[in-house]
C-alpha positions as a printed Julia matrix, in Angstrom:
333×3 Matrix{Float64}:
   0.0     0.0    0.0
   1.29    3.41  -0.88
   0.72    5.97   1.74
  -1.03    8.75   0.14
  -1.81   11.73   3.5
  -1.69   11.04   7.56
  -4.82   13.29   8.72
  -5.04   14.24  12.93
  -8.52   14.57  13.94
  -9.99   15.37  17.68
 -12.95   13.88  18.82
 -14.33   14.8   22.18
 -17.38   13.66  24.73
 -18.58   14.38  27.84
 -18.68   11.55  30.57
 -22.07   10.27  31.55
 -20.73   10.34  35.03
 -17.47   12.14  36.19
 -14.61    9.74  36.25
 -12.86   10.19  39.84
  -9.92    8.55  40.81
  -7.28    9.26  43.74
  -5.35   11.53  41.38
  -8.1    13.75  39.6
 -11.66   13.99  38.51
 -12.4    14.16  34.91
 -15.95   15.28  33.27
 -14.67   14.66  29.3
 -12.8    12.57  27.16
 -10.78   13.53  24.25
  -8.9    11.55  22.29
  -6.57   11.86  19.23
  -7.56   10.42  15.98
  -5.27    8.92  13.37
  -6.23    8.65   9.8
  -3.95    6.94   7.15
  -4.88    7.16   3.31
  -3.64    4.98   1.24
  -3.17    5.66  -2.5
  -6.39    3.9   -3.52
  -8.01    5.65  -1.36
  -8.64    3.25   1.73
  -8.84    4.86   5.02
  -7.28    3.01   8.29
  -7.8     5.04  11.49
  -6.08    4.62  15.11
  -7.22    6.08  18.42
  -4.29    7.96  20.82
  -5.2     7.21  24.46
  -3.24   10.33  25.42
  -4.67   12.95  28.12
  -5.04   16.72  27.53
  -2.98   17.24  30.49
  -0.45   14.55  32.22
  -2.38   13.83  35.1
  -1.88   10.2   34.51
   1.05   10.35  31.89
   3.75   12.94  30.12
   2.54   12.4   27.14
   0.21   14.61  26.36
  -2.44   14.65  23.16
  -0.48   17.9   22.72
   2.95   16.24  22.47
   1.51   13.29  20.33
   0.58   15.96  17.55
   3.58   17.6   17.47
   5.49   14.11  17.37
   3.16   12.95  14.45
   3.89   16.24  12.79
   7.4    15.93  12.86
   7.48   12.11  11.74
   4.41   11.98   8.78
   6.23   13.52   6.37
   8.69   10.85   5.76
   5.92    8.46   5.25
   4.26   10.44   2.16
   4.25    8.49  -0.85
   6.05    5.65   0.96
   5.26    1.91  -0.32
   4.36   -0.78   2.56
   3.4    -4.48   1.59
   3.77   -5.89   5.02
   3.44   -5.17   8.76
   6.81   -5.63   9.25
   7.75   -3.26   6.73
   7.0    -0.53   9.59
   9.12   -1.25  11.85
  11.89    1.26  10.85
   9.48    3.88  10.86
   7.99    2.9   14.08
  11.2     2.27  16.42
  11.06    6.47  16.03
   8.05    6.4   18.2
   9.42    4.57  20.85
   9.52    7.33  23.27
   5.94    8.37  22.5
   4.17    4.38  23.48
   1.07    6.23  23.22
   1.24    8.13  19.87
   3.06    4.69  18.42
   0.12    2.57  19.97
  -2.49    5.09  17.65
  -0.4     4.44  14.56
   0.37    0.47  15.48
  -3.53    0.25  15.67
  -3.96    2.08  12.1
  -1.24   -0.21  10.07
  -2.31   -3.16  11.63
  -5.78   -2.7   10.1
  -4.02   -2.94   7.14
  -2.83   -6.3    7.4
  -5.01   -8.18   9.45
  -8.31   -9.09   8.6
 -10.72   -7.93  11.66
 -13.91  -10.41  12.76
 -16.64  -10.43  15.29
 -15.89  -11.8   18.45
 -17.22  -11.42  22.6
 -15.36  -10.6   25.33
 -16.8   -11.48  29.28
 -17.76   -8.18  30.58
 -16.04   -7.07  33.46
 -17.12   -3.33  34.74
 -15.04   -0.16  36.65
 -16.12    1.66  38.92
 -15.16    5.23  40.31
 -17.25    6.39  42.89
 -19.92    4.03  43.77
 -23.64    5.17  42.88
 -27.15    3.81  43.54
 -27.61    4.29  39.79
 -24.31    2.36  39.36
 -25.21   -0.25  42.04
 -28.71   -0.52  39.8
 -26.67   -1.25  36.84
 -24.32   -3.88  38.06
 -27.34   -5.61  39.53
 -29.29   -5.64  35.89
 -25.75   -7.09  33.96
 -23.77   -8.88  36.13
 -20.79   -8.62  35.66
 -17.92  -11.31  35.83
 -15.53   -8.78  37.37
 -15.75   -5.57  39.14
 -13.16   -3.31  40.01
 -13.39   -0.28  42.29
 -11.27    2.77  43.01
  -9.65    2.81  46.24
 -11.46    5.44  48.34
 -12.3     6.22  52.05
 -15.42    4.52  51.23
 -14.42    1.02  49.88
 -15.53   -0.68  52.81
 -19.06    0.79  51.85
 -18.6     0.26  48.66
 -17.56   -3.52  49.22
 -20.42   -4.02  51.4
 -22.97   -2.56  49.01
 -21.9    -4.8   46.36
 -22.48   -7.85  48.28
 -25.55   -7.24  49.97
 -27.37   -6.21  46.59
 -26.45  -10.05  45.11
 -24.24   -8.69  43.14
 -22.19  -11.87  42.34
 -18.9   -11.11  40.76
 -15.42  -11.25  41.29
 -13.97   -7.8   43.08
 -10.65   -6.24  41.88
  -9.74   -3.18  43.63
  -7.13   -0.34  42.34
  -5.43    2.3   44.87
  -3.74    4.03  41.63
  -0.1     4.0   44.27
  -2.08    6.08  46.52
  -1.82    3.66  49.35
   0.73    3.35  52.59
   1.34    0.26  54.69
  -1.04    1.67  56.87
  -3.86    2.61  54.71
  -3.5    -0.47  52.33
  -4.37   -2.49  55.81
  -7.74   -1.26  55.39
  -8.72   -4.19  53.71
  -8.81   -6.06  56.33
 -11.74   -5.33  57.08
 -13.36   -6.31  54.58
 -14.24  -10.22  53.51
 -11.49  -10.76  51.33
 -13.0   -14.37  49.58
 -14.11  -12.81  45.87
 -11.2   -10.18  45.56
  -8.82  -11.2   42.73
  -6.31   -8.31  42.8
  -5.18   -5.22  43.9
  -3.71   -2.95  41.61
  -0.76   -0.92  42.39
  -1.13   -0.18  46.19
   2.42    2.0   46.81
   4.03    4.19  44.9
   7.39    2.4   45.67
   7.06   -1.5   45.36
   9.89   -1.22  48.37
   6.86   -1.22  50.8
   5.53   -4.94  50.05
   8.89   -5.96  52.08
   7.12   -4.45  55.03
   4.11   -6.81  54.62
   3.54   -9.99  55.11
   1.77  -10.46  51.08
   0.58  -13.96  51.35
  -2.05  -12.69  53.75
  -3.73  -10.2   51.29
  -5.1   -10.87  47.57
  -2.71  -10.84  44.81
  -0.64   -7.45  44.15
  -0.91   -6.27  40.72
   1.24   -3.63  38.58
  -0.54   -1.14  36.17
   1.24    2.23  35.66
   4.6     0.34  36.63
   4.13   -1.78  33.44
   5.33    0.8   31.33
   7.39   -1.65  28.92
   8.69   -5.1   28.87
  11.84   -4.63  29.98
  10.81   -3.01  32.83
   7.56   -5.65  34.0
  10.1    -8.57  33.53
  12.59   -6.5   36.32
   9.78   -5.98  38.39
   8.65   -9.6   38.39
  11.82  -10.85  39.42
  12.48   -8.57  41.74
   9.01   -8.03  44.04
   6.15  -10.58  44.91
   3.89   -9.57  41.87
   1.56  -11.94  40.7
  -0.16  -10.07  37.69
   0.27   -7.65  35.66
  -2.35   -5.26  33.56
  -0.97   -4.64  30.0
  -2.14   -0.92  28.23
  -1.84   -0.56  24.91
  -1.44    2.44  24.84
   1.35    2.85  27.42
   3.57   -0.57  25.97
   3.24    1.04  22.57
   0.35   -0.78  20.58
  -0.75   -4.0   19.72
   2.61   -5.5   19.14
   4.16   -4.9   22.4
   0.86   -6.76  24.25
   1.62   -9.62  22.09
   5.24   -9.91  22.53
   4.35   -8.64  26.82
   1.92  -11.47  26.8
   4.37  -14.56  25.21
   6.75  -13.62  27.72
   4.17  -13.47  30.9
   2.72  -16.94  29.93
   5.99  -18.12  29.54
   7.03  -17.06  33.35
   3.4   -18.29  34.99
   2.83  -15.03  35.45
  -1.21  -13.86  35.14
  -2.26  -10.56  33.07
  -4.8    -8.33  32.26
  -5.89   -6.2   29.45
  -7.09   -2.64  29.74
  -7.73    0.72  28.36
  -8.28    4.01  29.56
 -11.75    5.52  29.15
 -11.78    4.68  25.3
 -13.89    5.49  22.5
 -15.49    2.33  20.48
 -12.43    2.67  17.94
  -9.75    1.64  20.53
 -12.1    -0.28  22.6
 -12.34   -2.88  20.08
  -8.94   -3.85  19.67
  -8.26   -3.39  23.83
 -10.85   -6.4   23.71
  -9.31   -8.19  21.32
  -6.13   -8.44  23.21
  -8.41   -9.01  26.35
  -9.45  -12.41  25.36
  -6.32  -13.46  26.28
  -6.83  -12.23  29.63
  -6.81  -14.14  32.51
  -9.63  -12.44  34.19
 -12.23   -9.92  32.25
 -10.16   -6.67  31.16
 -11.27   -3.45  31.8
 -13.65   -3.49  28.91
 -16.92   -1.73  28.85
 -19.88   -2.25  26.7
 -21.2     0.35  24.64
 -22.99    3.37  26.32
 -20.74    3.07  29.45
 -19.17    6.04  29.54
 -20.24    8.29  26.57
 -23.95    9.02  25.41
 -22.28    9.36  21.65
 -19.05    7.32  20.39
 -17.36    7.73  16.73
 -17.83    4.36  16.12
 -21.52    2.95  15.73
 -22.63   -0.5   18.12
 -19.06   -0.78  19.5
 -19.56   -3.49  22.07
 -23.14   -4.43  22.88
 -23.92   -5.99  26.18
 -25.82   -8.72  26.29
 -25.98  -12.3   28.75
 -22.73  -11.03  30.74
 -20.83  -11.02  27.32
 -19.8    -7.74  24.91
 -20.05   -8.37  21.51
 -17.8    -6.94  19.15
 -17.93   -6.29  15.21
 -15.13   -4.65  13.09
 -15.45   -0.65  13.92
 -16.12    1.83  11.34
 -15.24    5.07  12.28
 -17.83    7.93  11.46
 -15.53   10.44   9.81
 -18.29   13.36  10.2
 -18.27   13.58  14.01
 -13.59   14.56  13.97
 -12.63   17.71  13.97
  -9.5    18.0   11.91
  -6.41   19.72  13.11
């Protein structure tokens, strides 16, 4: 395929509910858009995960523009029969996993055939709700996980006592001391899978005694392979939650995910508040999962998406088709 224009877009939604989370409280989403046009006129779009601000990472939408900006020119007119054909062009994006992981998702569209498939819902939860408890009674989930909060024993409680019957996984987004994370003993600890990253340092799970808690999971630590495999072998982690976006793309899961099996070591797949585009291929890599990923039906989050029935909830199970991006709702940089 000969590359014919890159195109940025913006798309943008409000949250149905205000995301809050230890480190900040968020009432929209917007996302970066990557278009590719080939020569004959085919269009293969990727979806940057990237915040407005770096609340949660460096890099910024703002950064992943003027990265793209800098590199798309090279690619102009450019020939590519073959994934692999990339991979020049994409070791410069190493630095920027999350802008790579937007163009990874793009090419790999163009390569790859994309089918139907269903993923086992499991749902998140920031800031516990009667409306939210209403909605985890009607679906019922697999898998819930909560944000650590002064009210988790509440929340714990509430989730229980409305037969809510699901496996709990509870993240403290390194929030947590020794002290604090010994909160949870108050709580029955029987359904909860994992916790995900309780202490900024990992140094801290030498003061603790782990086998009496649930298994300790990494999430922002897991920002590439080569640092996951020095964690593992280093500090009592017994799974780890892969991003796309933050490895680098699709690629990197796959490779992060060989070497995880091959080490016993149990993983996760999740996004971060996505639109249907990205969602789709976060649940791909899911099913490989060894407990639901954070992967939310369509709806969840946003009123509107840019992709049309992008994960439909039925029976406990998301079903997935091929998403087709509708180019009218972007706004083009």
């Amino acid at each position: 395929m000969i590359i014919k224009a890159i195109h940025l877009y913006t798309y943008k939604q409000p949250f149905k509910s205000p995301i809050i989370t230890p480190k900040v409280k968020l009432y929209e989403r917007e996302s970066l858009i990557v278009e590719i046009l080939t020569r004959d006129n085919q269009s293969f779009y990727g979806e940057c995960n990237a915040f407005t601000t770096n609340w949660y990472d460096d890099e910024t939408i703002d950064i992943a523009v003027h990265t793209l900006n800098e590199w798309i020119p090279q690619l102009i007119d450019k020939e590519f029969n073959s994934f692999s054909e990339w991979s020049v062009y994409l070791e410069q994006l190493e630095e920027t996993p999350a802008t790579r992981s937007a163009i990874v998702m793009a090419v790999y569209q163009m390569y790859h055939e994309l089918s139907s498939f269903s993923v086992t819902y499991g749902a998140t939860i920031s800031g516990l709700t009667n409306e939210q408890l209403h909605k985890l009674y009607e679906t019922q989930p697999r898998r819930v996980k909560l944000k650590w909060s002064s009210q988790l024993v509440e929340d714990i409680n509430a989730i229980h006592q409305n037969d809510i019957h699901c496996d709990l996984a509870l993240d403290a987004n390194e929030s947590l001391n020794v002290e604090s994370f010994s909160k949870i003993s108050e709580v029955n600890q029987a359904n909860i899978i994992y916790i995900e990253e309780p202490f900024k340092s990992l140094e801290n799970l030498n003061a603790m005694n782990v086998s009496e808690y649930p298994p300790i999971a990494i999430d922002e630590k897991a920002t590439s392979i080569k640092d996951i495999v020095s964690i593992i072998e280093k500090f009592p982690i017994q799974l780890v939650v892969l991003k796309p976006y933050r490895l680098g793309g699709i690629d990197k899961v796959l490779e992060a995910i060989d070497i995880l099996k091959e080490k016993n070591i149990k993983f996760v797949v999740g996004g971060m508040y996505e639109f249907g585009l990205s969602r789709y291929f976060t649940a791909m890599l899911a099913k490989e999962g060894d407990y639901p990923g954070d992967v939310t039906p369509s709806g969840y989050y946003f009123e509107e998406d840019l992709v049309r029935d992008s994960g439909i909830l039925k029976e406990g199970m998301i079903h997935f088709i091929p998403p087709k991006v509708q180019k009218t709702k972007l706004t083009k940089l």
